[in-house]
C-alpha positions as CSV (number, residue, x, y, z in Angstrom):
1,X,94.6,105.1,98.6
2,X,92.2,108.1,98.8
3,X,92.6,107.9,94.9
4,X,95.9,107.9,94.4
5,X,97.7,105.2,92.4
6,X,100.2,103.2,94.0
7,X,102.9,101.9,91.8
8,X,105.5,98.9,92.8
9,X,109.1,100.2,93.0
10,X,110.6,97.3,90.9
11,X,114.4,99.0,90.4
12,X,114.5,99.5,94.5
13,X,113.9,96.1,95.2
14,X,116.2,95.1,92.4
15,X,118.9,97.5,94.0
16,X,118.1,96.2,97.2
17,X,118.7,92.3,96.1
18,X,122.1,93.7,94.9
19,X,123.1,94.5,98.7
20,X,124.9,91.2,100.4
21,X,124.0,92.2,104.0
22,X,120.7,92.9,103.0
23,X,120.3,89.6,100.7
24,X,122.0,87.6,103.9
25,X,119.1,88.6,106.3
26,X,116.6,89.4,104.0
27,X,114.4,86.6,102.6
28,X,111.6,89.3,100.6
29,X,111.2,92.7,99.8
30,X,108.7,94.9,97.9
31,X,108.9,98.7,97.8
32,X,106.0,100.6,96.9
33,X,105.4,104.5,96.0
34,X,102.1,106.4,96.3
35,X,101.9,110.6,95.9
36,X,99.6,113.1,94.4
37,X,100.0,114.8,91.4
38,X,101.6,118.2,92.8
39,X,104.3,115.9,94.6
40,X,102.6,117.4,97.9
41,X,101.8,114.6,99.7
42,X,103.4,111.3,99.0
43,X,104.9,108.1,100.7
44,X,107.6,105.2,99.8
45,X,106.8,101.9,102.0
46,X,109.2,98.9,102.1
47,X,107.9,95.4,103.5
48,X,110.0,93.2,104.1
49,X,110.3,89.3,105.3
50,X,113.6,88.8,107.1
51,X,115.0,85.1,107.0
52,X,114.5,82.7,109.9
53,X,116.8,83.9,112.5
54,X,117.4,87.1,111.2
55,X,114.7,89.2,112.8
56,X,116.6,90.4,116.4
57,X,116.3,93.5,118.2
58,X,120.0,94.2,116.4
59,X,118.8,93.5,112.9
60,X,115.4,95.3,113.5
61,X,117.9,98.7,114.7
62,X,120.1,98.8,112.6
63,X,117.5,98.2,109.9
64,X,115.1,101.5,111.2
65,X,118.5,103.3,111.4
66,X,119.8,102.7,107.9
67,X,116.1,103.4,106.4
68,X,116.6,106.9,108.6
69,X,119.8,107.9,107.1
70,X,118.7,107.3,104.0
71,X,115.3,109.1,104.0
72,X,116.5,111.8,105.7
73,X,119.7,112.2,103.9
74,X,118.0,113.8,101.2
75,X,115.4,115.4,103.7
76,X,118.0,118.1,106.0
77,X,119.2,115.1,108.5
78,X,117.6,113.4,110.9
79,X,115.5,114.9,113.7
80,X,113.5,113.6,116.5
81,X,112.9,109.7,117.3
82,X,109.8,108.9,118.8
83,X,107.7,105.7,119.4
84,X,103.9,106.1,118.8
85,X,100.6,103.6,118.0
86,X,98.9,104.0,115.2
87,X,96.1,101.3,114.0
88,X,96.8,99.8,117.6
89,X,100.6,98.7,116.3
90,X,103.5,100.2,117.9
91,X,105.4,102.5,115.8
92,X,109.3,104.1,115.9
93,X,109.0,106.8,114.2
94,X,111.6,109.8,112.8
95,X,111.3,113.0,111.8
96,X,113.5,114.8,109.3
97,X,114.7,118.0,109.2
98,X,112.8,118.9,106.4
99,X,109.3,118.0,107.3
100,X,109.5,114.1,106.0
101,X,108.6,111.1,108.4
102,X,109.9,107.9,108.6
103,X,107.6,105.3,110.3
104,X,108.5,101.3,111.1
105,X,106.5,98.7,112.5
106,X,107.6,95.4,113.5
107,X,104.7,92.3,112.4
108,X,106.0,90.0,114.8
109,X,103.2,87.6,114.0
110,X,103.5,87.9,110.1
111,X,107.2,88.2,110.1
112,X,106.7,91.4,108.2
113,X,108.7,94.4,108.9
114,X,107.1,97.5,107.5
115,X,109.0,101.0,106.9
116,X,107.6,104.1,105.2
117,X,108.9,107.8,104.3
118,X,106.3,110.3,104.2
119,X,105.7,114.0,103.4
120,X,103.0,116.3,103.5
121,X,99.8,117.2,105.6
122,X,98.1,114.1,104.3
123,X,100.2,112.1,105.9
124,X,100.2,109.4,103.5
125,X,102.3,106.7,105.7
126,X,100.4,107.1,108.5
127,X,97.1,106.2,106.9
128,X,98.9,103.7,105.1
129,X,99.5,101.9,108.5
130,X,95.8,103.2,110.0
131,X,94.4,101.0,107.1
132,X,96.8,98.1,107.6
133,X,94.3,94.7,107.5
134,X,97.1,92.6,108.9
């Protein structure tokens, strides 16, 4: 990504196995970092591949909502909601107090749900989801 090395987030997902609500809806999950040297611009992005069944409008907003809290609770609080397209997918996205972006879109065809922090004017998430060949 624009030169940047993206690096697997191997103790997240680990952490995130640990969780029993997670592991009971939750099927897969990778977490993946990518950010430039200064620490700038960079971006965390969680896919993940709820279990058959699991993937309701309740489990999809509480997921978003839990992903917030926790982006932005190191980030000033949350901010705005808004929903947006980007690459032609519908996105929810959230803004943080302190400048970071949270950004989900639902694969409905894939079963993929895909959420991403991001901070700085490169806007790392976004063009992680403008480039997404799925």
């Amino acid at each position: 990504m624009a030169g940047l090395d993206v690096a697997e987030l191997a103790a997240a997902e680990q952490e995130a196995v640990g969780d029993p609500d997670l592991g009971r809806n939750v099927a897969r999950i990778v977490t993946a970092f990518v950010g430039d040297p200064a620490g700038a611009n960079w971006a965390y992005a969680a896919v993940v591949a709820p279990r058959a069944g699991a993937a309701t409008d309740e489990f999809l907003g509480d997921w978003r909502q839990s992903f917030d809290a926790s982006a932005c609770a190191r980030a000033g609080g949350i901010g705005d909601h808004s929903t947006t397209n980007v690459g032609g997918r519908d996105v929810y996205a959230t803004s943080c107090a302190s400048g970071v972006t949270t950004y989900h879109v639902w694969l409905r065809l894939r079963g993929l749900l895909i959420s991403i922090s991001s901070f700085g004017a490169a806007q790392l998430g976004k063009q992680v989801l403008e480039g997404l060949r799925l």
